[in-house]
TORVODREN-624861 format. One line per field, with one value per residue (C-alpha): chain; x, y, z; residue in one letter; residue number from 1. Coordinates in Angstrom, 3 decimals, always signed. Each point is the difference from the previous one (the first is absolute). Example, Ala and Ser with C-alpha at 12.3 -4.5 7.8 and 13.67 -1.06 7.14 Angstrom:
% residues 2
mol: (A | A)
c1: (+12.300 | +1.370)
c2: (-4.500 | +3.440)
c3: (+7.800 | -0.660)
type: (a | s)
seq: (1 | 2)
% end
This chain:
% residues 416
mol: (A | A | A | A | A | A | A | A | A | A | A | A | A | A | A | A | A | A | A | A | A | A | A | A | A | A | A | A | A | A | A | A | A | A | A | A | A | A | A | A | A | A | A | A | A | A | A | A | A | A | A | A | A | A | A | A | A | A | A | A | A | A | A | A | A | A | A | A | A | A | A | A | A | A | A | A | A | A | A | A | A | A | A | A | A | A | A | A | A | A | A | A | A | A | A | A | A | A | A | A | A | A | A | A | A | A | A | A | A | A | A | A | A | A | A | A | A | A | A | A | A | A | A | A | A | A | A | A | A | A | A | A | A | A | A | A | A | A | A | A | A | A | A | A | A | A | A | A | A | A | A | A | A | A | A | A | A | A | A | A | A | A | A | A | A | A | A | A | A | A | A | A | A | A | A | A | A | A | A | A | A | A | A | A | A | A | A | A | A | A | A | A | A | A | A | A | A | A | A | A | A | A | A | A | A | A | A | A | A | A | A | A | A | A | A | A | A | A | A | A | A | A | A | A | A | A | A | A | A | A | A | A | A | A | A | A | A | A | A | A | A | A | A | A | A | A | A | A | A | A | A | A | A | A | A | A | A | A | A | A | A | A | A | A | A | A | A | A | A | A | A | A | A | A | A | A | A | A | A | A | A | A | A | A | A | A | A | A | A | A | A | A | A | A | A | A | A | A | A | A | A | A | A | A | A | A | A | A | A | A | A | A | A | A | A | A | A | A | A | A | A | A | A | A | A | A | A | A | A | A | A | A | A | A | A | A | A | A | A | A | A | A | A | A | A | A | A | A | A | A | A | A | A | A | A | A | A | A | A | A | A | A | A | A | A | A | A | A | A | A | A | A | A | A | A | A | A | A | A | A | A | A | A | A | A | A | A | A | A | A | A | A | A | A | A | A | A | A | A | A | A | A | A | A | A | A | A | A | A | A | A | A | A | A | A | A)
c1: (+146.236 | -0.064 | -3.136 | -1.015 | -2.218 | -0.360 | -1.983 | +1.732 | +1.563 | -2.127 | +0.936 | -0.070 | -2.178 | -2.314 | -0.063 | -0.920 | -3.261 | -0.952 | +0.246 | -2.080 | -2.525 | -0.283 | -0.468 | -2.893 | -1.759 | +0.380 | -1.147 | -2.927 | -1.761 | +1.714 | -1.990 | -3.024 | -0.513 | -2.500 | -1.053 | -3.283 | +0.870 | -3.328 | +1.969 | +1.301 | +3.380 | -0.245 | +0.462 | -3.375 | -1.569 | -0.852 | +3.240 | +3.561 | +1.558 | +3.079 | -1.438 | +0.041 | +4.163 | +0.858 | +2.795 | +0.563 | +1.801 | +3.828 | +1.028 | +0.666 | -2.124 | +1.531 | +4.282 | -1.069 | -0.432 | -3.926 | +1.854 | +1.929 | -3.495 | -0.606 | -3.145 | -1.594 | +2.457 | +0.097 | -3.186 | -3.464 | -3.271 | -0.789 | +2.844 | +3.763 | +2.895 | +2.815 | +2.642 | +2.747 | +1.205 | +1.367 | -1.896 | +1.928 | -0.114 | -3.450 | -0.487 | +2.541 | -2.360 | -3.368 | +1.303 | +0.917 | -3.474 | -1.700 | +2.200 | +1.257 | +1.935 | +2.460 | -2.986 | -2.793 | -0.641 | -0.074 | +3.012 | -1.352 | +0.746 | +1.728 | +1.654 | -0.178 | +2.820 | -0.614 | +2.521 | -0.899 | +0.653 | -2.400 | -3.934 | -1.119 | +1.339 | -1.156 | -3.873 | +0.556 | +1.342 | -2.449 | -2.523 | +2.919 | -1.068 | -3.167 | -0.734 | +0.642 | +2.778 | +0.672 | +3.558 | +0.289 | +2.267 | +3.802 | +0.691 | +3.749 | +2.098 | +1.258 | -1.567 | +2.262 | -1.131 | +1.480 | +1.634 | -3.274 | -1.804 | +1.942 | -0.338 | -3.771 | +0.235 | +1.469 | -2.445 | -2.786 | +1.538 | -2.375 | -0.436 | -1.401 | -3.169 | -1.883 | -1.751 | +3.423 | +1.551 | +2.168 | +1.797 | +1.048 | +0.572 | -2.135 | +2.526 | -2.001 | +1.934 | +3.824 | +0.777 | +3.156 | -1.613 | +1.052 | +2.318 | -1.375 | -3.383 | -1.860 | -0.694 | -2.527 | +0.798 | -2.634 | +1.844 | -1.259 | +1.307 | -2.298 | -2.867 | -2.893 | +2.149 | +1.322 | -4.220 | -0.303 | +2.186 | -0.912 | -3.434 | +0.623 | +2.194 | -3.274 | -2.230 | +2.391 | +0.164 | -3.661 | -2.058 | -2.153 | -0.464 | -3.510 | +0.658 | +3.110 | +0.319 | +2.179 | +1.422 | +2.294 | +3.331 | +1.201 | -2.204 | +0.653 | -1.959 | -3.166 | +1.106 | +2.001 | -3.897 | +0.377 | +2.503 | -1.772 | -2.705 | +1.846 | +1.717 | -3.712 | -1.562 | +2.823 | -1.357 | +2.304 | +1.731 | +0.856 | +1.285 | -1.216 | +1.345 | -2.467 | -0.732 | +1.877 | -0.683 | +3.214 | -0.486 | +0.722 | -2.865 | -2.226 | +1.757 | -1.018 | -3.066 | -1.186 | +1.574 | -1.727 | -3.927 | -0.858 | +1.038 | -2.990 | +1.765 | -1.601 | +2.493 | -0.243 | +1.455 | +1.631 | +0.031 | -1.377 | +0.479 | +2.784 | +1.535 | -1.221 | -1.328 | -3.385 | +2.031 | +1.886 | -2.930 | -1.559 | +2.998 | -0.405 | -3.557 | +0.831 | +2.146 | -2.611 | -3.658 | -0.438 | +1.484 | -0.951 | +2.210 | +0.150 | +0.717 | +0.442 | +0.977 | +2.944 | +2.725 | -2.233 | -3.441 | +1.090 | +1.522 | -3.715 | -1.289 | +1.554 | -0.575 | -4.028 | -0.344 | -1.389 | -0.898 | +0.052 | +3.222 | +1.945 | +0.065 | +0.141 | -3.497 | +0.436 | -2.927 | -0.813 | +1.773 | +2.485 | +2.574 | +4.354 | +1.620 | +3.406 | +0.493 | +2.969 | +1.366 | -0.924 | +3.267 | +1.818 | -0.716 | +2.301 | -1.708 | -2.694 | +1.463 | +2.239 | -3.041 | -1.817 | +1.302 | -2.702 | -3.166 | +0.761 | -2.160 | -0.939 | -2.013 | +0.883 | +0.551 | -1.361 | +2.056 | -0.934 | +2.240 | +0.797 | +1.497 | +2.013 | +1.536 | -2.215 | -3.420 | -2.625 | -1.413 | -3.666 | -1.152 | +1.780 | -1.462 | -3.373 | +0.560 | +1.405 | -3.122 | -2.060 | +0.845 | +0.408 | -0.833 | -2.867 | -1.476 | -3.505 | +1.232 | +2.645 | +3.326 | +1.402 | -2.441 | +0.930 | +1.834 | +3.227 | +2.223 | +3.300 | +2.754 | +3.652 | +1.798 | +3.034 | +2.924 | +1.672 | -1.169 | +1.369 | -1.856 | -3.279 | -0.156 | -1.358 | -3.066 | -0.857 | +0.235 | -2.430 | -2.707 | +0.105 | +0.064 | -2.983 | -2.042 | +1.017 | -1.435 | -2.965 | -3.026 | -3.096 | -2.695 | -1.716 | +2.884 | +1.467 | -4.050 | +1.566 | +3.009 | +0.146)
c2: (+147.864 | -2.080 | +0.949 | -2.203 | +2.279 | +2.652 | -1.950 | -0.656 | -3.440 | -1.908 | -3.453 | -3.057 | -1.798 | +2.918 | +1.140 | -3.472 | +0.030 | +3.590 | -1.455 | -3.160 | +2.326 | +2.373 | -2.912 | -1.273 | +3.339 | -0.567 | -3.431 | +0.884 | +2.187 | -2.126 | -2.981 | +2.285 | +2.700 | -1.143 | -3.286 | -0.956 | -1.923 | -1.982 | -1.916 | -3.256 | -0.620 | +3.349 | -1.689 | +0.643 | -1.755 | -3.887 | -0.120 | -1.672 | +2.421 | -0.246 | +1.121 | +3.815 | -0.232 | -3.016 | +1.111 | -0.861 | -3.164 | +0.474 | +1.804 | +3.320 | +2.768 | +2.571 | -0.985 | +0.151 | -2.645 | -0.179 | -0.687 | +2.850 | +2.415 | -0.735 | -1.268 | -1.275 | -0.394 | +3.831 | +1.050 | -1.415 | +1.893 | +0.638 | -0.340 | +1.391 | -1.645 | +1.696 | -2.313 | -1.833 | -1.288 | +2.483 | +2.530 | +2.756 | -0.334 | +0.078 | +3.338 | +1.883 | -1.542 | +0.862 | +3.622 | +0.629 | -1.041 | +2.076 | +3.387 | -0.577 | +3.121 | -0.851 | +1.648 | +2.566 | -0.123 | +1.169 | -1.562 | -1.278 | +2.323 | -2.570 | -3.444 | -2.514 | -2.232 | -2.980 | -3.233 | -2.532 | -2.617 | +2.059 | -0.536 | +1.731 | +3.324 | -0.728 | -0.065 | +3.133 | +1.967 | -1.147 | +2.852 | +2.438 | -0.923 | +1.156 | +3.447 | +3.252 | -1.282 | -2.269 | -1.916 | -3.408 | -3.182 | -0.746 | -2.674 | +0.015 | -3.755 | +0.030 | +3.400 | +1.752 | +0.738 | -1.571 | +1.834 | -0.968 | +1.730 | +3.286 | +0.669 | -0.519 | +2.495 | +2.558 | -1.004 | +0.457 | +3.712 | +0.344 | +3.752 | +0.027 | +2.173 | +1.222 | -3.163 | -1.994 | +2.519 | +1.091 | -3.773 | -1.646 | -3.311 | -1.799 | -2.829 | -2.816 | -1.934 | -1.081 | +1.984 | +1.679 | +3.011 | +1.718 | +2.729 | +3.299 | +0.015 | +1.149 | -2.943 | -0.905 | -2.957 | -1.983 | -2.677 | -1.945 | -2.641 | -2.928 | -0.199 | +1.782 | +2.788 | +1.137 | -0.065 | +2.126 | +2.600 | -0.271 | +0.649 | +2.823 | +1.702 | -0.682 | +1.563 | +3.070 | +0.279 | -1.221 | +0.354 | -2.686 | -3.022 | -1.666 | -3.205 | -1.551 | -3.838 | -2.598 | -2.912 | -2.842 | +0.789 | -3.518 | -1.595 | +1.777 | -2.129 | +1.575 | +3.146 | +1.043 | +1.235 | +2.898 | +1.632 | -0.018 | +1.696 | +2.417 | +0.656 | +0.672 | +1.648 | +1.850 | -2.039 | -0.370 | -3.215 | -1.260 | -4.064 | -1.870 | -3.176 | -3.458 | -0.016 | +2.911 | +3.714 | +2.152 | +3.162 | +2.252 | -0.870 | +0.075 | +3.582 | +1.361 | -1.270 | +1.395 | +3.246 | +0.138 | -0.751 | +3.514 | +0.214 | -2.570 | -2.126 | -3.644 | -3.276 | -2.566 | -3.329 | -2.298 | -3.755 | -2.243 | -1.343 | -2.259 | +3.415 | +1.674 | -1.276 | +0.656 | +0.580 | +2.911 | +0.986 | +0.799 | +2.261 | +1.997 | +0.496 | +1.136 | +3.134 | +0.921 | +0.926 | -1.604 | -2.890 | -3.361 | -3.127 | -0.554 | -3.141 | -3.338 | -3.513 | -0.262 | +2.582 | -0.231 | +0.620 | +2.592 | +2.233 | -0.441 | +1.117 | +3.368 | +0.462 | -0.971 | +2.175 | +3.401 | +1.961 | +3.720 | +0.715 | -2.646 | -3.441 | -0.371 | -0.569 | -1.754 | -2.226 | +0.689 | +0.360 | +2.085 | +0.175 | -0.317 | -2.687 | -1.705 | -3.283 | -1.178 | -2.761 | -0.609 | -1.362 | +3.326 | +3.078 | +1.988 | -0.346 | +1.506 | +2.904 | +0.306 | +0.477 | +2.761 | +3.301 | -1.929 | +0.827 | +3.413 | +0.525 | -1.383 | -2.629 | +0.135 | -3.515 | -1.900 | -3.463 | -3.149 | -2.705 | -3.994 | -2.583 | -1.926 | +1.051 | -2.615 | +0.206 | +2.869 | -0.175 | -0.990 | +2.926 | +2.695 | -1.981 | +0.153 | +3.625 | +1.627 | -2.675 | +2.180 | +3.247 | -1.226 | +2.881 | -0.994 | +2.629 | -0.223 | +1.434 | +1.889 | -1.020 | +3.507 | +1.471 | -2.990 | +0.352 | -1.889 | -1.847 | +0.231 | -2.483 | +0.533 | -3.017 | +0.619 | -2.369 | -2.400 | -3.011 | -2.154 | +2.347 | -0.153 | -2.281 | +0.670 | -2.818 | +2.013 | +3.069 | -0.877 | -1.199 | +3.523 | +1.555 | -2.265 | +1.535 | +3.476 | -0.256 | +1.891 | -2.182 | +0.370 | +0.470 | -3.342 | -1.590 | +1.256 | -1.001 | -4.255 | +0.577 | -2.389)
c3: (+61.373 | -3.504 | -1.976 | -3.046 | -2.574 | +2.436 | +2.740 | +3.227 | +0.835 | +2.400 | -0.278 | -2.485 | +2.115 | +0.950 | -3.941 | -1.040 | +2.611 | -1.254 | -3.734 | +0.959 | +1.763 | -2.593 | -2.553 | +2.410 | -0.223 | -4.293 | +0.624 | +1.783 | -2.971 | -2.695 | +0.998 | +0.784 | -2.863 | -2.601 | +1.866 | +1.897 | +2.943 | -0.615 | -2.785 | -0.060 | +1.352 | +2.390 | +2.941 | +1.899 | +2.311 | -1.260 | -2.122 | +0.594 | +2.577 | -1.787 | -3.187 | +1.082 | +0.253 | -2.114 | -2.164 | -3.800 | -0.143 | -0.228 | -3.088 | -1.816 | -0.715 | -1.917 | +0.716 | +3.840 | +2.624 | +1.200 | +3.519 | -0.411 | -0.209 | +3.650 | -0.464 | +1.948 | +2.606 | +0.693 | -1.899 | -0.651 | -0.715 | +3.860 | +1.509 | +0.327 | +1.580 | +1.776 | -0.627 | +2.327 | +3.084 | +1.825 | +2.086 | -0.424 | -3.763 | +0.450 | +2.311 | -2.919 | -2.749 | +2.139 | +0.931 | -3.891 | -1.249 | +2.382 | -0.499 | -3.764 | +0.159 | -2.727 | -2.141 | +0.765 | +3.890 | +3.394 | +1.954 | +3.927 | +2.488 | +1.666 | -0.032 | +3.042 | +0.505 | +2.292 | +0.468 | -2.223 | +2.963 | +2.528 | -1.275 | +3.127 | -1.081 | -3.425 | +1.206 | +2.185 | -2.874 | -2.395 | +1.370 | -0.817 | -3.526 | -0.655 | -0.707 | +0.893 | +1.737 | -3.420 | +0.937 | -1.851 | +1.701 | -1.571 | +2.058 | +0.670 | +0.466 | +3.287 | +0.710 | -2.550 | -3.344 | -3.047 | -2.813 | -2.276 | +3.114 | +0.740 | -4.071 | +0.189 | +2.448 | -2.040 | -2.500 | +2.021 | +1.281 | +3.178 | +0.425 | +3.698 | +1.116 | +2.645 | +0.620 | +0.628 | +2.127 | -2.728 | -0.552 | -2.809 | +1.494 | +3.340 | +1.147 | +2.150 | +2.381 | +0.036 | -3.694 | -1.550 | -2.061 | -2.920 | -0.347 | -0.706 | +0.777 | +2.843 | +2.323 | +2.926 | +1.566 | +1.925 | +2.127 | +3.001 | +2.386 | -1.167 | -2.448 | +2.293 | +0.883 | -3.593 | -1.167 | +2.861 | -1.046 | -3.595 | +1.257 | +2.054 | -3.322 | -1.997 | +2.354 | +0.130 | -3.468 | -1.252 | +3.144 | +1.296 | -2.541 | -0.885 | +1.659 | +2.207 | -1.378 | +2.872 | -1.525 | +1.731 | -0.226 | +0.022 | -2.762 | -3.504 | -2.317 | +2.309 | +0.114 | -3.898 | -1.321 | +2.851 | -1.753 | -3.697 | +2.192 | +1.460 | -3.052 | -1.506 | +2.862 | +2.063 | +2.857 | +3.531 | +0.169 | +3.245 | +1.712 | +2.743 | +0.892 | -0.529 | +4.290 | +0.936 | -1.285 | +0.695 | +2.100 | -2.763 | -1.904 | +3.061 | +1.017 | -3.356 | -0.614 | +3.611 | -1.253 | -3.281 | +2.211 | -0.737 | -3.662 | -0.756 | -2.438 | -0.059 | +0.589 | -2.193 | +0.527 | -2.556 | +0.016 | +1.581 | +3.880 | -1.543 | -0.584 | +2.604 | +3.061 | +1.594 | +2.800 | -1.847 | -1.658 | +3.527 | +0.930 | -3.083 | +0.805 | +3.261 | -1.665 | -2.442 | -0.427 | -3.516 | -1.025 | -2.328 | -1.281 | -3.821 | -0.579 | -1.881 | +0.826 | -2.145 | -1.657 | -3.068 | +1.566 | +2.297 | -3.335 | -1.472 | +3.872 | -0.762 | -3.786 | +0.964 | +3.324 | +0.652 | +2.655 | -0.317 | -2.829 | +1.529 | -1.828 | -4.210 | +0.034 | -3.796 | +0.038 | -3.597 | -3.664 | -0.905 | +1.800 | +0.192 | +1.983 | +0.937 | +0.494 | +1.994 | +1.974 | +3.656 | +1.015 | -1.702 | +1.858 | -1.589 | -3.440 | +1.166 | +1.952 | -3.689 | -1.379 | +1.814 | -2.198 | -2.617 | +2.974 | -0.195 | -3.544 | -3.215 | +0.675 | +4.117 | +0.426 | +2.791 | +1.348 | -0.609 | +1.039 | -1.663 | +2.398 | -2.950 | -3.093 | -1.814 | +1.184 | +0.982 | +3.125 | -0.319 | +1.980 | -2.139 | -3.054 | +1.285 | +0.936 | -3.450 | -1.308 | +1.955 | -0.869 | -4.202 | -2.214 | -2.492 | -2.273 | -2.663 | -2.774 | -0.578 | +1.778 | -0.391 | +1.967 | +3.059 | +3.001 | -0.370 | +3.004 | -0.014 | +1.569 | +0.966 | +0.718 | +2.127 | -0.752 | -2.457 | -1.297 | +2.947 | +2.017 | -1.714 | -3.332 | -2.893 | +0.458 | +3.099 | -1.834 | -2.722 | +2.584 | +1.634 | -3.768 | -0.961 | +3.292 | -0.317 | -3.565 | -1.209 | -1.239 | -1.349 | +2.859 | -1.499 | +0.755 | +3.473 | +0.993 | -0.563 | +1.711 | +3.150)
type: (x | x | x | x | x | x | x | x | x | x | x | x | x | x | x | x | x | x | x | x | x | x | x | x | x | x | x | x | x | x | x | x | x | x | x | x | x | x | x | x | x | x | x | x | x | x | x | x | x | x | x | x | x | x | x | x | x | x | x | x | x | x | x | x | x | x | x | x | x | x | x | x | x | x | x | x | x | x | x | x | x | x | x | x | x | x | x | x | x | x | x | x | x | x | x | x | x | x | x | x | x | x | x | x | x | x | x | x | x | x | x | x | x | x | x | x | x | x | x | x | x | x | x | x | x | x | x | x | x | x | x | x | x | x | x | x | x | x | x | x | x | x | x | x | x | x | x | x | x | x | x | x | x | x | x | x | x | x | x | x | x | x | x | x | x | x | x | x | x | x | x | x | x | x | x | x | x | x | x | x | x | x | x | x | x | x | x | x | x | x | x | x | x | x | x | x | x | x | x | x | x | x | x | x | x | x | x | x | x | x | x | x | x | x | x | x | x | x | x | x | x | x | x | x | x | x | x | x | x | x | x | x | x | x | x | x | x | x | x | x | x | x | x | x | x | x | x | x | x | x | x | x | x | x | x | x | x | x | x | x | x | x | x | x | x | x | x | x | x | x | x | x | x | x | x | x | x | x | x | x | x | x | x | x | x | x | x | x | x | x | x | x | x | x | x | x | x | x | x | x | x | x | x | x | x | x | x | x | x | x | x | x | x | x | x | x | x | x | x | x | x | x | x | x | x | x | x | x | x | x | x | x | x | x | x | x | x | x | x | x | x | x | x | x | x | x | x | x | x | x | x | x | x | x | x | x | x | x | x | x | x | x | x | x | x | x | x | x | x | x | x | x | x | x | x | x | x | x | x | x | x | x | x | x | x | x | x | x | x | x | x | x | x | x | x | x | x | x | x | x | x | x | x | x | x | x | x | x | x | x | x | x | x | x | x | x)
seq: (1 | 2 | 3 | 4 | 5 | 6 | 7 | 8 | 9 | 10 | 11 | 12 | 13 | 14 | 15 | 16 | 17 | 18 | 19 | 20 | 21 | 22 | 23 | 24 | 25 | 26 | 27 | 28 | 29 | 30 | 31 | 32 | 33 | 34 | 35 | 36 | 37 | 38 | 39 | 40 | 41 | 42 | 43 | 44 | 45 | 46 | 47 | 48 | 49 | 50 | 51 | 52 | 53 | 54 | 55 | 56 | 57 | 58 | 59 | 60 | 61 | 62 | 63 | 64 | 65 | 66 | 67 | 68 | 69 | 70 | 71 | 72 | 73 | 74 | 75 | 76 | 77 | 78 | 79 | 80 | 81 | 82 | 83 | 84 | 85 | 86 | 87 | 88 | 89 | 90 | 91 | 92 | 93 | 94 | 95 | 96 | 97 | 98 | 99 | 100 | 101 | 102 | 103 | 104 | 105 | 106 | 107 | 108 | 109 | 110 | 111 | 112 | 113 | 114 | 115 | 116 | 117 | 118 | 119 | 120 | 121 | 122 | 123 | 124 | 125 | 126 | 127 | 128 | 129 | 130 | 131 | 132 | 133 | 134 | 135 | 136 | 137 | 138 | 139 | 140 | 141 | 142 | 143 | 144 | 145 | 146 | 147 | 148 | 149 | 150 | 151 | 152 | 153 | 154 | 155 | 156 | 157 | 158 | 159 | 160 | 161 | 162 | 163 | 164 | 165 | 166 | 167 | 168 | 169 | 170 | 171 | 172 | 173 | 174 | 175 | 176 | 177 | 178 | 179 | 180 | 181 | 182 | 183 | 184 | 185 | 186 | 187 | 188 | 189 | 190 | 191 | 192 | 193 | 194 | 195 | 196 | 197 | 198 | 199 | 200 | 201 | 202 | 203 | 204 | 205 | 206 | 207 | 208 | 209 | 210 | 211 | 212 | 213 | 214 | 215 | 216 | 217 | 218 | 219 | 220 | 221 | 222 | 223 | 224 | 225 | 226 | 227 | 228 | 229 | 230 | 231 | 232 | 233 | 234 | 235 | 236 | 237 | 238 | 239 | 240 | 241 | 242 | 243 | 244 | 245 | 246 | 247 | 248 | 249 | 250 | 251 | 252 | 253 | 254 | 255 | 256 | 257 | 258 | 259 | 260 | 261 | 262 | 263 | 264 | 265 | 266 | 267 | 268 | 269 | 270 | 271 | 272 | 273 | 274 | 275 | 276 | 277 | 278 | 279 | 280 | 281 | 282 | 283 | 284 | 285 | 286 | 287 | 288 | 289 | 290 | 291 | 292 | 293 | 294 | 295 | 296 | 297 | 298 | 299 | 300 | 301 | 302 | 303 | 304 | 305 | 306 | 307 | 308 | 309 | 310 | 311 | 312 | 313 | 314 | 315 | 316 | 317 | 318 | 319 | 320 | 321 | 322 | 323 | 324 | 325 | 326 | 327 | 328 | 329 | 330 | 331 | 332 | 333 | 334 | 335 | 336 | 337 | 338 | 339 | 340 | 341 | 342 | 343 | 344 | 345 | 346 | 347 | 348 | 349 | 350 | 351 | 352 | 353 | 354 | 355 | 356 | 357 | 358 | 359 | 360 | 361 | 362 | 363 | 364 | 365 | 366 | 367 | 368 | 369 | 370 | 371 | 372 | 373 | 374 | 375 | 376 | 377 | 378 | 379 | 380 | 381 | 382 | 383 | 384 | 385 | 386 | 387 | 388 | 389 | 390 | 391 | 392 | 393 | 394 | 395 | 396 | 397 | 398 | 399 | 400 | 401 | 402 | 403 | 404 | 405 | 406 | 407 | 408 | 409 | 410 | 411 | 412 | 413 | 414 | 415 | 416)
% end
């Protein structure tokens, strides 16, 4: 394989991403270093929104283009953009920043590959994500992976453990794996059968999860925050239908009674029916809806709930989140290697590529870090936006900047 200065060839399009996100991460402390976010033109709360991201006015700086920088399309102070249309550009970008092995690292034991068509499979293998088991998503067009995906592959080098059975590669649904590495397939005849027997592989090779989460397998915009979940937690996926649960999921979750493991619900009846609701119940000795009216209100349902370990539970500052579209559920499964660590993500989800939803603004309002005085000794949010400009602008972008932005306490005390 062609190698360019001794690092392996991945892609133009998946280099260019990597570039943009490392420039974010250089963004983020160039704007930051040696400033005090109570000054004017900071961008806190009170301020033009746009003022945290507006760039210099067209010109040069130094021979080079300010567009060219990347800011603050890719980069502003709180938040970093993973570039581009295309899903599976996005899971190659996601799984790179999350295991930069190309430099000092620990490779994931495994990689998940999952049809970029089939969102289904994508939630289920989401949980195969978080650790020990540790396998990030490649999403593959047409269920076979590209040649941008088979070299991040080599680049990631899974070395398969204990925890995944020895495999190098989980394949999820209708998917042509990779030569060479060792390979468990979980397949199933429709969606509720394939979470089935993902869940029974993850209870052989994990044991008994905290928490079993049932989503509607024919509504995605109510169901995509699942998988950044179970990509967090390690939680059991599994699908019901909106009036009708399938006898898989009812067979399993009777099976799993004595293994105490609450059910939680997600989405509301719109999603899943009272009527479906009250099967569920029948299977299980615990179980509770999490809920919100709309796609957006039902992703800050999740991030706000908590019972036992399962929900985010982020109800106050300092904190890592992603923001994605509703009507793109394979964004957000792209995007579920980043849940796995650094700042461990939770989902948030915009309805438009112009506008934040007023209950996600009112949210990240609410959980604005302030500090009294010294902002190096705050609690910081961080924001990953998911998608190109046509997918989320730049406007929108600097409103979720401006409210991930620390301010002085004074000041968070007048925000509305």
């Amino acid at each position: 394989m062609p190698e360019a200065s001794g690092v392996p060839w991945v892609g133009l399009g998946i280099l260019v991403v990597l570039t943009l996100i490392l420039a974010a991460f250089v963004a983020h402390f160039f704007f930051d270093v040696g400033s005090d976010p109570g000054d004017e033109g900071s961008g806190t709360a009170g301020g033009d929104a746009g003022s945290a991201v507006a760039p210099t006015p067209p010109g040069e700086v130094g021979g080079t283009s300010v567009t060219s920088l990347g800011y603050p399309v890719v980069a502003t102070r709180n938040t970093t953009r993973i570039d581009g249309t295309d899903p599976v550009e996005i899971s190659l970008a996601a799984a790179l920043a999350a295991y930069p092995t190309t430099g000092p690292g620990t490779p994931p034991p495994a990689v998940s590959i999952v049809s970029a068509e089939d969102w289904q499979a994508g939630i289920v293998a989401a949980g195969f994500s978080s650790q020990p088991i540790g396998s990030p998503i490649l999403l593959a067009p047409s269920g076979k992976l590209s040649e941008d995906g088979l070299s991040v592959v080599e680049q990631l080098d899974p070395t398969g453990s204990p925890t995944t059975g020895l495999a190098e590669v989980f394949t999820f649904g209708e998917v042509a794996p990779p030569s060479g590495y060792g390979v468990k397939a979980v397949v199933g005849s429709d969606p509720a059968t394939l979470a089935v027997n993902a869940a029974e592989l993850k209870f052989g090779l994990e044991g008994a999860p905290d928490a079993i989460l049932v989503v509607s397998s024919e509504d995605p915009e109510f169901s995509a925050p699942a998988a950044t979940w179970a990509a967090r937690s390690g939680d059991v996926v599994l699908f019901t239908g909106s009036e009708e649960v399938p006898d898989p999921t009812i067979r399993f979750l009777k099976k799993k009674q004595n293994a105490d493991v609450p059910v939680f619900v997600l989405g509301p009846p719109e999603a899943v029916s009272a009527a479906a609701f009250a099967r569920l119940d029948k299977a299980t000795d615990k179980i509770e809806r999490v809920a919100g009216s709309d796609p957006a209100a039902n992703s800050v349902a999740l991030v706000t709930f908590s019972s036992d370990s399962f929900g985010w539970n982020l109800n106050d500052p300092g904190h890592g989140y992603t923001v994605a579209r509703s009507d793109r559920p394979m964004d957000t499964i792209a995007s579920t290697p980043l849940s796995t660590g650094g700042t461990w993500p939770a989902l948030l989800l915009t309805d438009s590529s112009s506008k934040l939803p007023q209950v996600v603004l009112d949210y990240l309002l609410d959980v604005k870090p302030g500090y009294d005085t010294d902002p190096t000794r705050a609690l910081y949010n961080h924001v990953w936006i998911i998608g190109g400009e046509s997918v989320i602008d730049v406007d929108q972008q600097a409103v979720i900047d401006d409210a991930a932005e620390l301010t002085p306490v004074e000041t968070l005390n007048t925000v509305p």
